[in-house]
N, C-alpha and C positions, 0 to 999 in steps of 0.2 A: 484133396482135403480142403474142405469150406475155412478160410481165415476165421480166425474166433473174436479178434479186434480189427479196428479200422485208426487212421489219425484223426486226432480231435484237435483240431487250430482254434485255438481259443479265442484268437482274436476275430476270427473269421464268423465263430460261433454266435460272439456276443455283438458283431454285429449284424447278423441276420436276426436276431432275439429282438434287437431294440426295438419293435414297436409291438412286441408281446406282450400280456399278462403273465402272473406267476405262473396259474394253470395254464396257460397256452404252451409256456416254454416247457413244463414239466410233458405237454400231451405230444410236442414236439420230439421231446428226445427220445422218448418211450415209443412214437410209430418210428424213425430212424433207425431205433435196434431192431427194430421188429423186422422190419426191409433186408435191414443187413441178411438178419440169420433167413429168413425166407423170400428175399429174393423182392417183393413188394408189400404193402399194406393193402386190408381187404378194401373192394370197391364200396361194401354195405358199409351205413354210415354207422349201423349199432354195434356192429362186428368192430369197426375204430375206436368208438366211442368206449368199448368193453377192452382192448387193448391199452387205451390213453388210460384209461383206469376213469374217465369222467368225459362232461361234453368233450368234440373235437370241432373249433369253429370253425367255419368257412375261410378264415385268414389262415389255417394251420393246413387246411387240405388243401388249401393254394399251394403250399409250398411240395405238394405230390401230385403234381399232374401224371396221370394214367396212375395211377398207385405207386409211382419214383421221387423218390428226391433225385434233381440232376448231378447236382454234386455228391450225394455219397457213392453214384453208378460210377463217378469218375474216380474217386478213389480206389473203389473197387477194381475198376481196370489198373488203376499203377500199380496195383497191389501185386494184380495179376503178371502185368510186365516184368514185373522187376524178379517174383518168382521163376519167370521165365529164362529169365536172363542168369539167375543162379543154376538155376538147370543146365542152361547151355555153360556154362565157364565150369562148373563140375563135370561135365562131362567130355569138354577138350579137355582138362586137365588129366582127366583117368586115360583119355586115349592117348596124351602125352606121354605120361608116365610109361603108359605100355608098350609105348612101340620105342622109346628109348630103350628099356629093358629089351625088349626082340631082339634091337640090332648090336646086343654084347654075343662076341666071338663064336658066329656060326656063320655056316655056308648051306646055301640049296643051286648049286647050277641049274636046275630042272623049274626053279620056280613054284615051289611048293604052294605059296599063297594069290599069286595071282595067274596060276594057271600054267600046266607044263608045256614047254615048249621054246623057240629062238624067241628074241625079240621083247619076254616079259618077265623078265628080272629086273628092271629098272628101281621097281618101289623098295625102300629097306625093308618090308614087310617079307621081301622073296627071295632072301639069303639064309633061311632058316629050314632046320629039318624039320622041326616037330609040323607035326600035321593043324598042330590045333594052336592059335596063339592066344589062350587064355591064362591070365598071370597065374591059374595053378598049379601049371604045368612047367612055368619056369623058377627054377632055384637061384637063388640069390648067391650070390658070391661068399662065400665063407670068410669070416674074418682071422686072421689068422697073427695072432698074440705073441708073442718072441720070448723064446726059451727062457726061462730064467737060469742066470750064469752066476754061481756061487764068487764072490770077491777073491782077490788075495789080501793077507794081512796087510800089504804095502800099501794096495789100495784103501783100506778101510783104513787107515795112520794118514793117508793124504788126505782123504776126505775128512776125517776127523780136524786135522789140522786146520784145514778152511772154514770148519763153521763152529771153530774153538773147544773142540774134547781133546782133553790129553792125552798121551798116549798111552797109559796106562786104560785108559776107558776104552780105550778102542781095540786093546788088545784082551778087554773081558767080552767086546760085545762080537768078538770074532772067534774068540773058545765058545764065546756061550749056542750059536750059532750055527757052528763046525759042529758040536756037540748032539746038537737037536736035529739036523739036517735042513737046516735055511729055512724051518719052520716056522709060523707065524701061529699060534694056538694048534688049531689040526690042521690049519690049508698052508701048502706053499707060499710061501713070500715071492711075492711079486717085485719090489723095489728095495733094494738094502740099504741105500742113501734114506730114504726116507725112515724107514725103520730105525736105523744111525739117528737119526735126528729125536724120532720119539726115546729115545735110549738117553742122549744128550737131556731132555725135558725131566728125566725121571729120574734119571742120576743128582743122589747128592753126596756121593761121600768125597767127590772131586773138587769142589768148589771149597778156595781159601772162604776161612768165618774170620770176622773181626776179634781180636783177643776182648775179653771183657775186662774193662777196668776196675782196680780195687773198691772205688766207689758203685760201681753196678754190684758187685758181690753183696756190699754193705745196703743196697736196699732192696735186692733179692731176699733175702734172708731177715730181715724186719718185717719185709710181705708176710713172710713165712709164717712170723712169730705172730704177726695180727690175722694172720687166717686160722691159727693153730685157736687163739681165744674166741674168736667167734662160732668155729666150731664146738667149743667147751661149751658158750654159753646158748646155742643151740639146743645141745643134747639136754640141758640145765632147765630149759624153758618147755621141752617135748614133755608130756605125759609119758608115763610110764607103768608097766601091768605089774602086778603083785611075781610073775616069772622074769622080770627085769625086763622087759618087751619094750622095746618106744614106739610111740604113735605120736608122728610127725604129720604137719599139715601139708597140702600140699605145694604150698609158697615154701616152704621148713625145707621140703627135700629138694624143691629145685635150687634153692642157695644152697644146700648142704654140696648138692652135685657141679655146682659152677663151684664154688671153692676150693673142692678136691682137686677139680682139673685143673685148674689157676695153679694148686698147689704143686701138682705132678711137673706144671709147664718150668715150675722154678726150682722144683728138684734138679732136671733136666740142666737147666743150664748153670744150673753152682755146679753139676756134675760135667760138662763142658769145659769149665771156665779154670777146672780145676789142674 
């Protein structure tokens, strides 16, 4: 596969340019590409001249004796090298991989890969039955996952204990549990400690609340009373149809709706507190 770039050292560039014209250095980079993707620049000077896009002087086709620049063939070879060198290190690596894989738990007395007979079994390549040693023929090890083992309530009270559920919580998430068959939506449960933990996260009827003070009451319920009149004065400001209909704006119904839920949030806790 032909590289489609080359490096461009800029400093290197700009000093091979310095004793260029504009147009020299544009007719300059323009035969370079052209080298790259074909290999050199034509020897005819109008065939250059039609490539640079304009004249090509005598100081620019200096710098492509036989139709090369000498430094971009040398990049081109590192290019080369160094693809080379990927090639080889991928390709010990895949014969690595391979032949560690071979030499998991098999025998060939006979020497299956390097030939049957005394004497050529040495290589770990000829401890193996299969005839052929291409990785599609060998099976990977199965991984093999460990049973999941339903708790006892003892345990699930101990582990509760350590990461602070009470025991009453521990003994709903062990009926609830027991109940369902260690499931987790439709799949098996893998881990019951952890599941214990999302149980703890989502639990709230366990957790002591702070009492609310008489003065918290008294300004819950003044909220109340100042949501109750803006609401009135709301409904008071909305248009209205001859079938009693309101037509709210929509600035109108989003404060209608943040207020209601303010409202619900202080229901709630005079119903708490009470």
């Amino acid at each position: 596969m032909k590289p489609p770039a080359f490096q461009f050292y800029a400093d290197d560039f700009l000093g091979g340019v310095a004793d260029m014209t504009q147009a020299e250095v544009g007719a300059f980079m323009l035969l370079l590409c052209y080298q790259w993707n074909r290999g050199e620049i034509p020897s005819d000077p109008a065939r250059a001249a039609l490539i640079a896009k304009g004249e090509v002087t005598p100081h620019v086709l200096a710098k492509f004796p036989d139709g090369k620049n000498p430094r971009l063939e040398i990049e081109r070879e590192k290019q080369a090298e160094f693809r080379r060198k990927c090639s080889e290190a991928g390709r010990r690596s895949v014969e690595g991989r391979l032949e560690g894989r071979l030499k998991v738990g098999s025998t060939d007395p006979e020497g299956t890969f390097e030939g049957r007979g005394e004497g050529q079994g040495n290589s770990p390549l000829s401890t193996l039955q299969s005839p052929s040693p291409s990785i599609e023929h060998i099976a990977a090890a199965p991984r093999v996952r460990a049973k999941f083992e339903p708790p006892s309530i003892e345990a699930v009270k101990l582990h509760a204990a350590k990461v602070g559920l009470p025991p009453a919580e521990a003994e709903k998430f062990f009926n609830y549990y027991t109940a369902n068959g260690w499931r987790v939506g439709r799949n098996p449960m893998k881990s019951w400690p952890h599941a214990l933990a999302n149980w703890k996260n989502n639990a709230t009827g366990y957790a002591p609340q702070a009492a609310a003070s008489n003065a918290d009451r008294v300004l819950w319920s003044r909220e109340r009373q100042a949501i109750a009149e803006r609401l009135k004065a709301i409904k008071q400001q909305a248009s209205q149809s001859a079938d009693g209909t309101l037509f709210l704006s929509e600035a109108q119904k989003a404060e209608r709706k943040r207020l209601k839920e303010r409202d619900a949030e202080l229901m709630a806790k005079l119903g708490q507190a009470l």
